[in-house]
C-alpha positions in Angstrom: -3.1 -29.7 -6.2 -5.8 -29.1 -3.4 -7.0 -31.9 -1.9 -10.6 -32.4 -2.5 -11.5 -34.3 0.5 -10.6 -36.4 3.4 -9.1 -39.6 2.1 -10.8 -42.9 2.5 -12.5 -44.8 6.3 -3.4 -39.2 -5.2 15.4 -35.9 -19.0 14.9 -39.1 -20.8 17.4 -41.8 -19.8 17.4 -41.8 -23.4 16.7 -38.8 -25.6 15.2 -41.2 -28.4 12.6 -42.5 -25.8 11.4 -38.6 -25.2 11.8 -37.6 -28.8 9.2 -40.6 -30.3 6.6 -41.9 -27.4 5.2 -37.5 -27.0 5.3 -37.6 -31.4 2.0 -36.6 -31.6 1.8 -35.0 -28.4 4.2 -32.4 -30.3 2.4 -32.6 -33.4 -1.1 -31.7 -31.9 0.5 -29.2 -29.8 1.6 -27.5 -32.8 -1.4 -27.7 -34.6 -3.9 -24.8 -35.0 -6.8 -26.8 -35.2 -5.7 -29.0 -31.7 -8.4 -29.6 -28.9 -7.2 -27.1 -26.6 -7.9 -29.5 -23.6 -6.0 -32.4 -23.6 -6.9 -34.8 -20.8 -8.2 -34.5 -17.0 -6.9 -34.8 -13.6 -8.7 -37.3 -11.4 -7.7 -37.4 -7.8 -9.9 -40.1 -6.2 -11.7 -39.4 -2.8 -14.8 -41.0 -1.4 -16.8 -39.0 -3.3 -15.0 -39.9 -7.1 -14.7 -43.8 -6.8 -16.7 -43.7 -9.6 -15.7 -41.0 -12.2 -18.1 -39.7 -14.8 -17.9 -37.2 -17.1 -17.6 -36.1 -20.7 -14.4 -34.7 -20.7 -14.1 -35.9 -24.5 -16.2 -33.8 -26.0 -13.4 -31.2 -24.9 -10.8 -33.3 -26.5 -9.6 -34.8 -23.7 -7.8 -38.2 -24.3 -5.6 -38.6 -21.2 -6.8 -39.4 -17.6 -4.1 -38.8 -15.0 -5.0 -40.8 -11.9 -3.4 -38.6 -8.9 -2.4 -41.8 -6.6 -3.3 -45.6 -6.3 -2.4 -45.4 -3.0 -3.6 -42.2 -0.5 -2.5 -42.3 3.1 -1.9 -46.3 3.2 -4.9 -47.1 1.5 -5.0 -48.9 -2.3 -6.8 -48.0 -5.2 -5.7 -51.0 -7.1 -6.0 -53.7 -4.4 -2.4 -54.4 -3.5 0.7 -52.7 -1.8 -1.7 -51.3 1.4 -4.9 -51.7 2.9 -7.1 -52.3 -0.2 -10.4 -50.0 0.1 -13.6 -52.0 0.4 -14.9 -50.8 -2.7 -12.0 -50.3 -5.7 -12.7 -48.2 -8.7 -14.2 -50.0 -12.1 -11.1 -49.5 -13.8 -12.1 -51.8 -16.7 -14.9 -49.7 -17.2 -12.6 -46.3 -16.6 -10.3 -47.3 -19.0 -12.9 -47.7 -21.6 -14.3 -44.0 -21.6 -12.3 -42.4 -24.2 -11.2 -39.4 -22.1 -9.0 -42.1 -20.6 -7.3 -43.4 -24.1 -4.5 -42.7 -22.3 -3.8 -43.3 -18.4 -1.0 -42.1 -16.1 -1.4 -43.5 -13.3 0.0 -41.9 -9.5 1.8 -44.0 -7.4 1.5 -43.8 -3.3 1.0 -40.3 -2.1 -1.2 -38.9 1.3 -3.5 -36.2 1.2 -1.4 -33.9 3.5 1.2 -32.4 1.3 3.6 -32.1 4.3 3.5 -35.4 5.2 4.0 -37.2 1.8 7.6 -34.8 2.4 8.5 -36.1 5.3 7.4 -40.0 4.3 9.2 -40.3 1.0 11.1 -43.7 2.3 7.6 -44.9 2.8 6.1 -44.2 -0.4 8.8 -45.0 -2.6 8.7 -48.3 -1.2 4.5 -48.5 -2.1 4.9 -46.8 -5.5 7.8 -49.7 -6.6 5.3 -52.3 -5.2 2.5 -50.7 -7.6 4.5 -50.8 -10.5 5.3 -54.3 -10.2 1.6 -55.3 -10.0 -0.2 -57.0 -12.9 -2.7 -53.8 -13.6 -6.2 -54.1 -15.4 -5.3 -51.6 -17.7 -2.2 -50.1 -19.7 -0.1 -47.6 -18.5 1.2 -45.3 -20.2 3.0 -43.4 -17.6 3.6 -43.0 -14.1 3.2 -40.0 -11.9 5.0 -39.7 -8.1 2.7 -37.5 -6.4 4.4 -35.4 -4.1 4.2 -32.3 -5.4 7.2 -29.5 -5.7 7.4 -25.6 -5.3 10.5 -23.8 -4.7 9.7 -23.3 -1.0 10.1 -26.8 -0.4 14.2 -27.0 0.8 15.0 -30.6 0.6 13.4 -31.1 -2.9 16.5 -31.8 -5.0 16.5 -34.9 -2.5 13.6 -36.0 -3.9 16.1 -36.4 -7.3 17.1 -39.5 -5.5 13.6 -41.5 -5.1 12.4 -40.6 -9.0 15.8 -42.2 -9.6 13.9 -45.8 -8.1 10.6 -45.3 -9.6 9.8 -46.5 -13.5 9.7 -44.6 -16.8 7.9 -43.1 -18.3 7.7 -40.4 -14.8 6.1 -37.3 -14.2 5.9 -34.9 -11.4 4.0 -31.8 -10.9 5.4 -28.3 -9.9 3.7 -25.2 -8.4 4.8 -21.6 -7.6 2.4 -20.4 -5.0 5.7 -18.0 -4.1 6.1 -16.2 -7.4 9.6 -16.7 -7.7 9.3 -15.9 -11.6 9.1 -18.0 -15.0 12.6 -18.1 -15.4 13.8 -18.5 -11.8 11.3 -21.9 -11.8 13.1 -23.1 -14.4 16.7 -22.0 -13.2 15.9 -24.2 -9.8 14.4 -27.3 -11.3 16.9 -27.5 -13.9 19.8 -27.7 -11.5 17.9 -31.2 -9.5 15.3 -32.6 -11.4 16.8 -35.5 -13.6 16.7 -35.2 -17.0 14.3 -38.2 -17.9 11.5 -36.6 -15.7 8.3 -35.0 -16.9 6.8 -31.8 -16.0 2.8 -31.2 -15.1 3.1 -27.1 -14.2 0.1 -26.1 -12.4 -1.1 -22.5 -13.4 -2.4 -21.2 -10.2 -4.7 -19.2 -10.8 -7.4 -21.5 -9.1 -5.6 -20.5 -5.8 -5.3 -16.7 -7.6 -1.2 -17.2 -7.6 -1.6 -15.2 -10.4 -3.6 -14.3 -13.8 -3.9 -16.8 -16.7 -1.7 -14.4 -18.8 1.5 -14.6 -16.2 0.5 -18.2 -16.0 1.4 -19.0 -19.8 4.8 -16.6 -19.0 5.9 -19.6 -16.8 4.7 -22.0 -19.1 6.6 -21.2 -22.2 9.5 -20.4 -19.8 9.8 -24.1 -19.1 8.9 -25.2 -22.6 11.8 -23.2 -23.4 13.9 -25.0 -20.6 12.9 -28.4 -21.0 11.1 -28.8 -24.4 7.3 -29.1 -25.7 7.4 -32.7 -25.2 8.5 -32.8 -21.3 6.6 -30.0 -19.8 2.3 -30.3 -19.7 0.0 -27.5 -18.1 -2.8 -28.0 -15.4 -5.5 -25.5 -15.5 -7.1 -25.2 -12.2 -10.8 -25.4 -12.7 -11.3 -24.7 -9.0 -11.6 -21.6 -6.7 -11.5 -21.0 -3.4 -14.1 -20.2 -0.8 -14.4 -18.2 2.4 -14.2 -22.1 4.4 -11.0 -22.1 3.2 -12.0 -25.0 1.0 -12.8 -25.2 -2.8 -15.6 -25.0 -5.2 -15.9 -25.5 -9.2 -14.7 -22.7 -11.0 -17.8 -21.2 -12.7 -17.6 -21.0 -16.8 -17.3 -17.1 -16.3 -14.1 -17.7 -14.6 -13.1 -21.1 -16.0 -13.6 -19.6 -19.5 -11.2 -17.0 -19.6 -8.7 -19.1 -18.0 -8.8 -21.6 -21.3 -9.1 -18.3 -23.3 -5.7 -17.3 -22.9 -4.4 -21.1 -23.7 -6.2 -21.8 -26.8 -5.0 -18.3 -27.7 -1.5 -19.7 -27.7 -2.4 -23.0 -28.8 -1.3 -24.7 -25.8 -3.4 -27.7 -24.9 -4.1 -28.4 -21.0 -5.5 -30.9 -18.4 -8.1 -29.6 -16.5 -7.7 -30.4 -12.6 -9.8 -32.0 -11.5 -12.7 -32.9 -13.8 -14.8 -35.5 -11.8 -14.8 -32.7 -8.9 -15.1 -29.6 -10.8 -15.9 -30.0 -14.2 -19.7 -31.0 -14.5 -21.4 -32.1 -17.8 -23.2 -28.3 -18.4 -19.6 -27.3 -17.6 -18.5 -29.0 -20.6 -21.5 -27.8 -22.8 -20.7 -24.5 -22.1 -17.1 -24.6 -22.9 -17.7 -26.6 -25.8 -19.4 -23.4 -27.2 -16.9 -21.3 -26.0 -14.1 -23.2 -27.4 -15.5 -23.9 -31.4 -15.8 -20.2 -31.7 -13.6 -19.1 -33.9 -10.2 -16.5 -32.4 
């Protein structure tokens, strides 16, 4: 995932485990009458300490938090330098598009240098998951994030090994290696208790929405309904080499394809990209009938 802005001055051990906590995640996934968007992607900056949105009305029910610790700095209060002002996560975790909240552990901004600092932030993510939280978890995300270029990623096999369950990680293909050749190299590192977010890529224009639910059912196929969740970039690029909110136009489209094979998403990142007429629009959009 792109980071938005500076930061602050983001396999089961058992197969019972897997097979009963996603039970309705597999049940609404299979249903024809599903919300098509299942939760939202919230990576914190200065400009998000206080997320608003109405990400429900979409059906979202899940907020995933991207980090509670960015470049030595704490979300939550404890493990690093807290920030003067912490997110309302009383009030967060109230909003019913956060029902549900997995929460990152320690991460930085720079995607290179959360690679190289993975002593580091292991040590910060296992002092987060100790803490007493204002809210319940009900799952925990490492956010350093993995594509097949990266060549020392099956070490990171190692560090998810120290971190707490439930545990997801994300996974991009910005190198178009192919659906099945993902899920050929993740299968042969990542352990087997360890949830998937895929992102789509097409808000970096990796590739089409239709090539982006190829990879998806790929790894469903790999790694089952239950263990594998798709991020729909609701960004674009722009010519500063930064991002902007995907317009409806393009957003729509996107979602199109999903809903067509009823395959429910979290839309990265709504406090940043997806706006309240954003949602109205969509809304429309999405209770039309295939």
């Amino acid at each position: 995932m792109p980071p938005t802005s500076p930061p602050f001055p983001v396999v089961w051990p058992q197969i019972v485990r897997w097979l009963l906590l996603p039970a309705l995640l597999l049940l609404s996934s299979c249903s024809w009458n599903s919300p098509p968007v299942a939760g939202v992607v919230w990576q914190p900056d200065n400009q998000t300490v206080r997320p608003q949105g109405n990400w429900d009305l979409l059906g979202a029910k899940t907020l995933l938090v991207q980090w509670s610790v960015v470049d030595d700095q704490s979300l939550i209060g404890g493990c690093a330098r807290p920030l003067p002002e912490l997110p309302d996560w009383t009030r967060i975790a109230a909003q019913t598009w956060a029902s549900e909240i997995i929460l990152g552990l320690a991460g930085n901004f720079n995607e290179q240098q959360a690679r190289n600092n993975l002593p580091h932030l292991l040590a910060q993510s296992r002092c987060i998951a100790a803490l007493p939280l204002p809210f319940k978890v009900s799952g925990w995300y490492f956010p350093v994030e993995i594509d097949p270029t990266w060549d020392e990623a099956p070490a990171l096999a190692a560090v998810l090994a120290q971190l707490p369950r439930p545990l997801w990680v994300s996974v991009y293909d910005n190198s178009n290696i192919g659906p099945r050749a993902l899920a050929d190299w993740l299968s042969r590192w990542l352990p087997d208790d360890v949830g998937i977010f895929f992102q789509d890529g097409v808000g970096v224009h990796a590739r089409s929405p239709e090539v982006a639910a190829l990879y998806f059912s790929s790894l469903r196929q790999r790694f089952g309904i239950a263990r594998v969740r798709l991020i729909a970039e609701a960004f674009r690029p722009t010519d500063k080499k930064s991002f902007r909110a995907a317009t409806v136009d393009e957003l729509w489209p996107q979602l199109q394809v999903y809903k067509e094979h009823k395959y429910q998403v979290y839309l990265f990142d709504g406090p940043h990209y997806v706006t309240d007429n954003t949602v109205d629009t969509l809304r429309k959009h999405l209770a039309a009938p295939d």
